[in-house]
NUKEVO-649868 format. One record per atom (N, C-alpha, C): chain; atom name; x negated, y, z negated. Coordinates in Angstrom, 1 decimal. Layout:
residues N
   milum   marlum       c1       c2       c3
       A       CA        X        Y        Z
...
This chain:
residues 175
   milum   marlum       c1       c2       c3
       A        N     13.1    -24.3      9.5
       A       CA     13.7    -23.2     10.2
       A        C     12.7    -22.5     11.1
       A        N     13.0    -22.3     12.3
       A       CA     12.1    -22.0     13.4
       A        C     12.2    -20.2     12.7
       A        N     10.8    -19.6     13.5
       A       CA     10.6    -18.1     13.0
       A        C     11.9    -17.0     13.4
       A        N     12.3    -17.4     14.7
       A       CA     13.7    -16.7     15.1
       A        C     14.6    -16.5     14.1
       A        N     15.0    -17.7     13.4
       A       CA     15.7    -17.9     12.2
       A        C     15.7    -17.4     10.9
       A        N     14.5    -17.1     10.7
       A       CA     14.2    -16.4      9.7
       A        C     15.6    -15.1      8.7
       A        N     15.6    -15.8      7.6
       A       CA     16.6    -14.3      7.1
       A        C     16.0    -12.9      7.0
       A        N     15.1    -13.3      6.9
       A       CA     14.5    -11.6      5.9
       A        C     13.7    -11.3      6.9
       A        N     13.2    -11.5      7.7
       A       CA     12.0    -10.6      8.9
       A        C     12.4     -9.2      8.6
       A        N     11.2     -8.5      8.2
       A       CA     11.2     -7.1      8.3
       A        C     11.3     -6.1      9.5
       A        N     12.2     -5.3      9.2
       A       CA     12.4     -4.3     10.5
       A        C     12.5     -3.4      9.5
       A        N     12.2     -2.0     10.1
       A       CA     12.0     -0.3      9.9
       A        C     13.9     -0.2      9.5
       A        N     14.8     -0.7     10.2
       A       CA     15.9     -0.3      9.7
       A        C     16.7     -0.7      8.7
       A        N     16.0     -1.7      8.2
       A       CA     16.2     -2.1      6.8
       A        C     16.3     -1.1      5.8
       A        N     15.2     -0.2      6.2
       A       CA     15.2      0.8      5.2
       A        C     17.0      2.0      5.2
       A        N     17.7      2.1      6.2
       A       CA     18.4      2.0      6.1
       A        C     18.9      3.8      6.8
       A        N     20.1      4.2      6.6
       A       CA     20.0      5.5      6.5
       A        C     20.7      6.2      5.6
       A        N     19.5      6.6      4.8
       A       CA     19.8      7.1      3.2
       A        C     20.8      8.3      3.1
       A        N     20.8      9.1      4.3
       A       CA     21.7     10.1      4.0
       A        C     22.9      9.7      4.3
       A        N     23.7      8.9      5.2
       A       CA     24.7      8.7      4.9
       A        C     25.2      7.6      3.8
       A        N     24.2      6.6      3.4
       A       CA     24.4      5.6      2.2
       A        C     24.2      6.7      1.1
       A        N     23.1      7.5      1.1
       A       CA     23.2      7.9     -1.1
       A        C     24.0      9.6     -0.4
       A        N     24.8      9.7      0.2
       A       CA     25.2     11.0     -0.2
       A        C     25.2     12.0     -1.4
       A        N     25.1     11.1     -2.3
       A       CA     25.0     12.1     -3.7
       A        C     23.3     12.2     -4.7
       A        N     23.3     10.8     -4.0
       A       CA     21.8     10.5     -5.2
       A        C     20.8     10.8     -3.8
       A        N     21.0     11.0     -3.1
       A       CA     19.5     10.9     -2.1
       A        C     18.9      9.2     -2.3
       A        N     17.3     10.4     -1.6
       A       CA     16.7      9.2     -1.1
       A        C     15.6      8.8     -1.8
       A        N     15.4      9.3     -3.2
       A       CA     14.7      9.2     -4.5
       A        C     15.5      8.9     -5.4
       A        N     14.3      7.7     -6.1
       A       CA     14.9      6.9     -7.6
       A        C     13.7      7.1     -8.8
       A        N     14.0      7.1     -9.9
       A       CA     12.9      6.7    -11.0
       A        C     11.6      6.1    -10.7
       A        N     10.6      5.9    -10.7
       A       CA      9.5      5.6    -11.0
       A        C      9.4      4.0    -11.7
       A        N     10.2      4.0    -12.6
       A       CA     10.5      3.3    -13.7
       A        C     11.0      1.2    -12.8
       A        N     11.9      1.9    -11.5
       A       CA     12.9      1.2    -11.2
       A        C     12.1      0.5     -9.7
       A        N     11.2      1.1     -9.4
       A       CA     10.3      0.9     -8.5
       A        C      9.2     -0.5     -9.3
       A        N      9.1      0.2    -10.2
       A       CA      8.3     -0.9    -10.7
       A        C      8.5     -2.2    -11.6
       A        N     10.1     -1.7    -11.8
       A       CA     10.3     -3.0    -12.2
       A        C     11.0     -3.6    -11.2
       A        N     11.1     -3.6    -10.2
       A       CA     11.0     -4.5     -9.7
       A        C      9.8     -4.9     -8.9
       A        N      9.0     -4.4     -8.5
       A       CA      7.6     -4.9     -8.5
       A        C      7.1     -6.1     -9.3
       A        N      7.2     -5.7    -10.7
       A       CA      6.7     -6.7    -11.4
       A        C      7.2     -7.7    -12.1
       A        N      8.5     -7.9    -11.8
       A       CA      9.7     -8.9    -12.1
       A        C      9.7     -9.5    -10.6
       A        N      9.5     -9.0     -9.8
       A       CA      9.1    -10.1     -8.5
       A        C      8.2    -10.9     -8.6
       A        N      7.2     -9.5     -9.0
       A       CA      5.4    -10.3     -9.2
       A        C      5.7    -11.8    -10.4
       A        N      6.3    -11.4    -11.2
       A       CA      5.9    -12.2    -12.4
       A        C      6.8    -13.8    -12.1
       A        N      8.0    -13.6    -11.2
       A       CA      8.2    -14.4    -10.7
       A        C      7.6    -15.4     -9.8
       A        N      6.5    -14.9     -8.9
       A       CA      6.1    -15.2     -8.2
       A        C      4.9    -16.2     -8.2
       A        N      4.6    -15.5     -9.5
       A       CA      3.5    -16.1     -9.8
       A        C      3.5    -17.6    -10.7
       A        N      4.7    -17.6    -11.7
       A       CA      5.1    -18.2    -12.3
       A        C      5.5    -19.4    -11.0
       A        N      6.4    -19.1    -10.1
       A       CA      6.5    -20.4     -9.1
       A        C      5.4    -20.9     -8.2
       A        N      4.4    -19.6     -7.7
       A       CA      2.9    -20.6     -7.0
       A        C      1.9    -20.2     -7.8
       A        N      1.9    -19.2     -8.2
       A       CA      0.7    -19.5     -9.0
       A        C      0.1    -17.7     -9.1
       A        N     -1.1    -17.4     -9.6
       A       CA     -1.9    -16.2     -9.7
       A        C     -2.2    -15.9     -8.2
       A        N     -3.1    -17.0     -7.9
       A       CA     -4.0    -16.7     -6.4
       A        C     -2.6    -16.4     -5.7
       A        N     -1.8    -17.1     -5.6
       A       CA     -1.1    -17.0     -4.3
       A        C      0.3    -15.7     -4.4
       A        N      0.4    -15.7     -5.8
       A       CA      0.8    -14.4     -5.7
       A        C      0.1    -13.1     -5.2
       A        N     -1.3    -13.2     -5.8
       A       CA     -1.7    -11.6     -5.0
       A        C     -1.8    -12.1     -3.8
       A        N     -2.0    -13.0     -2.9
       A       CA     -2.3    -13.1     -1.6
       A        C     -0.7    -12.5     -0.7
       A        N      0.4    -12.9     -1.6
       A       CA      1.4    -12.6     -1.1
       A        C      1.8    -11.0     -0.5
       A        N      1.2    -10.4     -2.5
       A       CA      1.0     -8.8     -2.5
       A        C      0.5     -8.2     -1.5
       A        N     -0.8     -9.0     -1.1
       A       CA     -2.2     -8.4     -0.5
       A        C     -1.0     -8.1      1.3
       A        N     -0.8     -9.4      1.6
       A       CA      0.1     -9.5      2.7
       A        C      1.1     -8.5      3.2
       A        N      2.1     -8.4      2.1
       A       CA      3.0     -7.4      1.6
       A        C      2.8     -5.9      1.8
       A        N      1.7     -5.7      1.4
       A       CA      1.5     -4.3      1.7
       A        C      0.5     -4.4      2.9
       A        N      0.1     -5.2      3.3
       A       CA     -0.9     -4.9      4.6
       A        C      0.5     -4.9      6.2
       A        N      2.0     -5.8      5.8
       A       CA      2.7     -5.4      6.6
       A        C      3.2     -3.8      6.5
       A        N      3.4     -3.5      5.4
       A       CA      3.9     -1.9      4.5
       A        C      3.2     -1.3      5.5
       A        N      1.5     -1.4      5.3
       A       CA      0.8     -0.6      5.8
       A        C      0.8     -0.2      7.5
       A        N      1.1     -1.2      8.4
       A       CA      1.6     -1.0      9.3
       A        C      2.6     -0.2      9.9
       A        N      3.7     -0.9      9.0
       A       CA      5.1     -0.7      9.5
       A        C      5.1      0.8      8.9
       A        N      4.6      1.6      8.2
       A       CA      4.0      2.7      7.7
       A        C      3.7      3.7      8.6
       A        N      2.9      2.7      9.2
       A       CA      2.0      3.9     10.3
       A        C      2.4      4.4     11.7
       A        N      3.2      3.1     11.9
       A       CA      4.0      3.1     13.0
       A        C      5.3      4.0     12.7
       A        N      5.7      3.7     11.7
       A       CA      6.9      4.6     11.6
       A        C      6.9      6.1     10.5
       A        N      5.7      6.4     10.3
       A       CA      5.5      7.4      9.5
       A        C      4.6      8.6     10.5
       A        N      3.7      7.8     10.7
       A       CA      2.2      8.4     11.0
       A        C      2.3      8.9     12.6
       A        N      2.7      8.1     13.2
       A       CA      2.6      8.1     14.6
       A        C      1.2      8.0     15.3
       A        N      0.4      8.8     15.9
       A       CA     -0.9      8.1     16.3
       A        C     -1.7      9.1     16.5
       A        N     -2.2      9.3     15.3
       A       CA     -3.3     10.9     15.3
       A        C     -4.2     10.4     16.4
       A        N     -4.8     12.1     16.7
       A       CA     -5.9     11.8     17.6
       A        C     -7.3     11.3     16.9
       A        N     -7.6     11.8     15.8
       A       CA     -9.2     11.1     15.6
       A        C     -8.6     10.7     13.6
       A        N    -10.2     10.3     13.3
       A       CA    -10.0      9.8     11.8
       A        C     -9.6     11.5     11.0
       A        N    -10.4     12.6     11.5
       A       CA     -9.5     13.6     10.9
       A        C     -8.2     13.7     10.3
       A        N     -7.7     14.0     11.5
       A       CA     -6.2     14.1     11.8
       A        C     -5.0     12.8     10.9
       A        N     -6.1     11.9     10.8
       A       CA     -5.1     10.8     10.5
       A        C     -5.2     10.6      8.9
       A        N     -6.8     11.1      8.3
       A       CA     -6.5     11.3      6.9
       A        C     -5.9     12.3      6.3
       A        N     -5.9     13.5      7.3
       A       CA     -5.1     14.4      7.0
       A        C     -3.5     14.3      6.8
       A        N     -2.9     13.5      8.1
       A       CA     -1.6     13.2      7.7
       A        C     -1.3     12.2      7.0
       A        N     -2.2     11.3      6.8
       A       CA     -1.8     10.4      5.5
       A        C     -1.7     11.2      3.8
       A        N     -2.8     12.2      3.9
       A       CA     -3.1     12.8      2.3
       A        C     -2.0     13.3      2.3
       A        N     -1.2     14.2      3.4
       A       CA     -0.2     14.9      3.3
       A        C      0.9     13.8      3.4
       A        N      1.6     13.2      3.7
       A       CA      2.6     12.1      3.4
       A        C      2.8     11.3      2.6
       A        N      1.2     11.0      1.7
       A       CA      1.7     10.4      0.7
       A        C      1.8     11.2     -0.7
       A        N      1.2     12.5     -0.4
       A       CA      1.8     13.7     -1.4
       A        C      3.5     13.9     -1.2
       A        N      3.9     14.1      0.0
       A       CA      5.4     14.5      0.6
       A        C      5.8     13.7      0.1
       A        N      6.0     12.2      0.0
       A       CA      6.8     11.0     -0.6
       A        C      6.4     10.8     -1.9
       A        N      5.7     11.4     -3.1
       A       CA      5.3     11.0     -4.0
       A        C      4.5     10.0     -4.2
       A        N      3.9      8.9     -3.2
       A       CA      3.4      7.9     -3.3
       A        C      1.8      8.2     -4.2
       A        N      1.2      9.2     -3.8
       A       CA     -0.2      9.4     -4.9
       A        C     -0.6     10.4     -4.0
       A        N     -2.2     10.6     -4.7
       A       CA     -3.4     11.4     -4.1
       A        C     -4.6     10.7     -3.5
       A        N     -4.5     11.0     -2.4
       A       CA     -5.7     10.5     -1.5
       A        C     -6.8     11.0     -1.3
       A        N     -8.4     10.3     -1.8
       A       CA     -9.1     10.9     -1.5
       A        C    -10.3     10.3     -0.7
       A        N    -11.1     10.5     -0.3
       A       CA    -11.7      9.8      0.7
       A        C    -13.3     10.1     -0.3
       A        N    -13.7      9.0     -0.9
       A       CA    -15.6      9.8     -1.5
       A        C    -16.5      9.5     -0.4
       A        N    -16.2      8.5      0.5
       A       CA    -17.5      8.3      1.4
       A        C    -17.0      7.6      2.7
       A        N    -17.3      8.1      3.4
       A       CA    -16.6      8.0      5.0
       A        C    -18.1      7.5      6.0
       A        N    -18.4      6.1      6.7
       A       CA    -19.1      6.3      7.5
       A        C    -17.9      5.3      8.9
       A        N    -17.7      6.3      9.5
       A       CA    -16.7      5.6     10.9
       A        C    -17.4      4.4     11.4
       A        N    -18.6      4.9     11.7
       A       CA    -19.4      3.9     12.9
       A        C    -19.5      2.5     11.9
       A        N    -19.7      3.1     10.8
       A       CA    -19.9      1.4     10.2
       A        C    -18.5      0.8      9.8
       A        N    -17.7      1.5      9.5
       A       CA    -16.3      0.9      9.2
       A        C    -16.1      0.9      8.1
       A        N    -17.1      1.7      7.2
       A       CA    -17.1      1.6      5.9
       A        C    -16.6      2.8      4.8
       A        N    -15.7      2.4      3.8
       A       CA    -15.1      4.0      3.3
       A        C    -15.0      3.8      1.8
       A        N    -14.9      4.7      0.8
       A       CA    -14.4      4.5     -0.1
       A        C    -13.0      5.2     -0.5
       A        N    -12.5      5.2     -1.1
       A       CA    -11.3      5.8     -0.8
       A        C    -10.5      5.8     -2.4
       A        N    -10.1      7.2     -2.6
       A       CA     -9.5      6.7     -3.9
       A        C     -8.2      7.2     -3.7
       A        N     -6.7      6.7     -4.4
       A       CA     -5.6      7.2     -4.7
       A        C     -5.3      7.1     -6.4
       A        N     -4.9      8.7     -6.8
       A       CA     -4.9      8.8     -8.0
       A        C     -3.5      9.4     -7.9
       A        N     -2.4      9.0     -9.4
       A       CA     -0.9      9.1     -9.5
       A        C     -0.1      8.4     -8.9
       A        N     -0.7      6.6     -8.6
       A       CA     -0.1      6.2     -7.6
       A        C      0.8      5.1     -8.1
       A        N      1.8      4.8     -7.4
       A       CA      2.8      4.3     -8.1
       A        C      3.0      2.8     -8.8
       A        N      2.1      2.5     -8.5
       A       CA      2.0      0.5     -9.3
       A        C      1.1      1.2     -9.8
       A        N      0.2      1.9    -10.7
       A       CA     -0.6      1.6    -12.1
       A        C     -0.8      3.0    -12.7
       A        N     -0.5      4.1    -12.4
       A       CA     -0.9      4.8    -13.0
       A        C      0.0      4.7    -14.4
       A        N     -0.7      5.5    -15.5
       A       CA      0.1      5.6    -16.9
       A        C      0.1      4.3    -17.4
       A        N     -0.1      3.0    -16.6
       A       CA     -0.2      1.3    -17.2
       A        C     -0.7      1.2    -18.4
       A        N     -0.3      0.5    -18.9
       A       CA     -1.7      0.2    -20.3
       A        C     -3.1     -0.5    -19.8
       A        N     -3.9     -0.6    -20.6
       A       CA     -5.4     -1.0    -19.7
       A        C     -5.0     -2.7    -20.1
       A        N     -5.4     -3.5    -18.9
       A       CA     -5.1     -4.9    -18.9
       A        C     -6.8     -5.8    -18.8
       A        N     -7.2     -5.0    -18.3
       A       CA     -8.7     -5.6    -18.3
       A        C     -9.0     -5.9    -16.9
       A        N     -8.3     -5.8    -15.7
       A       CA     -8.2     -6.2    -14.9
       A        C     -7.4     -5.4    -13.7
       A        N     -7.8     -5.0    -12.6
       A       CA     -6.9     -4.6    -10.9
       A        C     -5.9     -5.0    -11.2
       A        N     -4.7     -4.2    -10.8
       A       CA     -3.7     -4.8     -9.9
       A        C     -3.1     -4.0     -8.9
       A        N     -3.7     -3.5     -7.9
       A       CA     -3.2     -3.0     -7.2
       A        C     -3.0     -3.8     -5.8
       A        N     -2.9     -5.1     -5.7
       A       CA     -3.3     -5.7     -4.8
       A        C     -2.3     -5.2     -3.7
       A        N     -1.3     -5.0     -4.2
       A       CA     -0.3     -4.4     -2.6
       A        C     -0.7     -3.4     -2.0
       A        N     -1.2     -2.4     -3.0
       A       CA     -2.3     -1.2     -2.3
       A        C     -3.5     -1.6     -1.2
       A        N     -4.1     -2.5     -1.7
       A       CA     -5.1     -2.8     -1.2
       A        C     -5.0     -3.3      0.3
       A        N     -3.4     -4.2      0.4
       A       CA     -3.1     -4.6      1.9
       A        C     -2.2     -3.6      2.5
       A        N     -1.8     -2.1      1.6
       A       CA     -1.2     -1.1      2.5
       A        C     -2.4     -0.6      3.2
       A        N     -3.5     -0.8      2.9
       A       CA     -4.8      0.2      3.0
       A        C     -5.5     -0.6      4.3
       A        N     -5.3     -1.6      3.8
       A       CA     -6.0     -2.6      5.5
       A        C     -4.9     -2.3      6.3
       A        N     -3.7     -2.3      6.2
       A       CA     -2.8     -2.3      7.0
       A        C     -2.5     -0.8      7.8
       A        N     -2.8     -0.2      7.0
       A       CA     -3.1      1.6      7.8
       A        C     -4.2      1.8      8.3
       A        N     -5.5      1.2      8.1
       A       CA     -6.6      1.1      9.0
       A        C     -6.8      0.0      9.9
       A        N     -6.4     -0.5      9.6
       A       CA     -6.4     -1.6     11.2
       A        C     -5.1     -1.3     12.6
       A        N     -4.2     -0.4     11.5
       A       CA     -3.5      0.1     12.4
       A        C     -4.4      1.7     13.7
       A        N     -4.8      2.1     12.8
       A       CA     -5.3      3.1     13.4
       A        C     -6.5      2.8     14.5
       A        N     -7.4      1.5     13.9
       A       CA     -8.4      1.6     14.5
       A        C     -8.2      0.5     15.2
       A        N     -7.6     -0.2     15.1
       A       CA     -7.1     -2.1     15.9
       A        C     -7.8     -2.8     15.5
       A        N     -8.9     -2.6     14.3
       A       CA     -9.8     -3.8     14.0
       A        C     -9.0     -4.1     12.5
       A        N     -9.4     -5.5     12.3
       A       CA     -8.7     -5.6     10.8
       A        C     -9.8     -5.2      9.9
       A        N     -9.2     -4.8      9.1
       A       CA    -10.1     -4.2      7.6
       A        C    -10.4     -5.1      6.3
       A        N    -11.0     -5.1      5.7
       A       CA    -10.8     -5.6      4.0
       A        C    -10.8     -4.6      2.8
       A        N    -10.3     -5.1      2.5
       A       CA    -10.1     -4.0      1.2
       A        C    -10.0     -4.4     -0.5
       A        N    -10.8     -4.0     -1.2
       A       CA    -10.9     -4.2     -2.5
       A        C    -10.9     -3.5     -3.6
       A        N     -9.8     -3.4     -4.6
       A       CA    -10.1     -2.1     -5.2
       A        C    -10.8     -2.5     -6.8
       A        N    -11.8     -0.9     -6.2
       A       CA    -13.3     -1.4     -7.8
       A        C    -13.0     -0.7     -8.6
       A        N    -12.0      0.2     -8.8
       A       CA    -11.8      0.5    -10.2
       A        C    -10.3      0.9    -10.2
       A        N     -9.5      1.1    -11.8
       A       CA     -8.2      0.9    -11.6
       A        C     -7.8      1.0    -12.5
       A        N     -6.6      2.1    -13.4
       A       CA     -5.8      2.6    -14.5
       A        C     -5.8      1.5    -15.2
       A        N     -5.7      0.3    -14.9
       A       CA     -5.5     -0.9    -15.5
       A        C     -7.0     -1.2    -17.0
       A        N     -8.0     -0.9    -15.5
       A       CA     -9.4     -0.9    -16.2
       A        C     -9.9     -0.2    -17.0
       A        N     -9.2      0.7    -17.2
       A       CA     -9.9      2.2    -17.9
       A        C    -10.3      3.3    -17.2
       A        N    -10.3      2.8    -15.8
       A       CA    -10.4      4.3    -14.9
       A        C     -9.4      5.0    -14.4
       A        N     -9.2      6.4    -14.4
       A       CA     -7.8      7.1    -14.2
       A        C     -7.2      7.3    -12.7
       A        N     -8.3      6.7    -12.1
       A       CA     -7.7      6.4    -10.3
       A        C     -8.1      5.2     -9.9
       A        N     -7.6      4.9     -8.8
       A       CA     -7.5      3.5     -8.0
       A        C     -8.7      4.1     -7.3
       A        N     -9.9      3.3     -7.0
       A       CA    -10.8      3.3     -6.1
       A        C    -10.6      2.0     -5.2
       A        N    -11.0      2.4     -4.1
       A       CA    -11.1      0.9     -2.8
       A        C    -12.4      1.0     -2.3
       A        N    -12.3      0.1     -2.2
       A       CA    -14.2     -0.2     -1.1
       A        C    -13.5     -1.3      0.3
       A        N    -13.5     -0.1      1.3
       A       CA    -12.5     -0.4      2.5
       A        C    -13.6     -0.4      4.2
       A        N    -13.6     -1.5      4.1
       A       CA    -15.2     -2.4      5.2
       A        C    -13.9     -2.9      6.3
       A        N    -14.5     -2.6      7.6
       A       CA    -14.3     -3.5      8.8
       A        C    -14.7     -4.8      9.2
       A        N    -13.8     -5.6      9.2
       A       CA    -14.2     -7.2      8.9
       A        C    -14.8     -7.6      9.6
       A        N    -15.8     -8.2      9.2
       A       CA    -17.2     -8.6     10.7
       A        C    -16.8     -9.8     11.7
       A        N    -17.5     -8.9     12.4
       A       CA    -16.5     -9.9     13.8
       A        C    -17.3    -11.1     14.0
């Protein structure tokens, strides 16, 4: 199947238009229902290629999110200010978490960045291990959007692990 053909290519109106589809329920669901399907995808996914290539999928997944995000959320702040500002505020406005930034150097490309209350792990039981991996490609995918370089992203601590926030260690990929 050539790419044109594709069924599922993501577009922004996919999402749909909630107020005349949920007239009664809106544009908010459970917490509960978000994540299961998250992880009845995930678990599927993994089950047919494998660990690695499930989070690679995730990783992917949210680094398109992260885009399609910014372009249709964000619009195009003037400096890194402006743009963590309206991220911390939007992803409070949508319930998505708390954003915080512990270490910012622009010129190097280097940040750390934590979201706490966020919606794949908070309240999890401790697994011994990350899973935030779709965080992690929403996160390249909102800073590469911003800055047009691509990012990497890794998150070093995590509800999963025993720590009560998602930390990232969020580097500009060397050219």
């Amino acid at each position: 199947m050539t790419d044109s053909g594709r069924k599922y290519r993501f577009s922004w109106v996919l999402l749909g238009d909630l107020t005349s589809g949920r007239p009664s329920l809106g544009p908010t669901t459970r917490l509960e229902v978000y994540r299961l399907m998250q992880y009845t995808l995930r678990d599927i996914i993994e089950q047919v290629c494998g660990t690695e290539k499930a989070d690679e999928i995730f990783y992917k997944a949210g680094l398109l999110a992260g885009k399609e995000f910014y372009k249709n959320v964000l619009g195009i702040p003037a400096d890194l200010n402006e743009f963590v500002r309206n991220l911390q505020q939007v992803l409070v406005d949508m319930n998505i978490g708390i954003l915080r930034i512990e270490k910012a150097d622009a010129e190097q490309g280097s940040f750390v960045m934590t979201v706490s209350e966020d919606l794949d792990c908070s309240g999890l039981p401790e697994t011994g291990y990350g899973i935030c991996t779709y965080d992690e490609g929403f996160i390249a995918g909102l800073m590469e959007s911003f800055t047009g370089e691509p990012f990497d992203v890794r998150e070093i601590d995590c509800w999963c692990t025993g720590d009560r926030t998602c930390r990232f260690d969020v580097n500009r990929r060397s050219r």
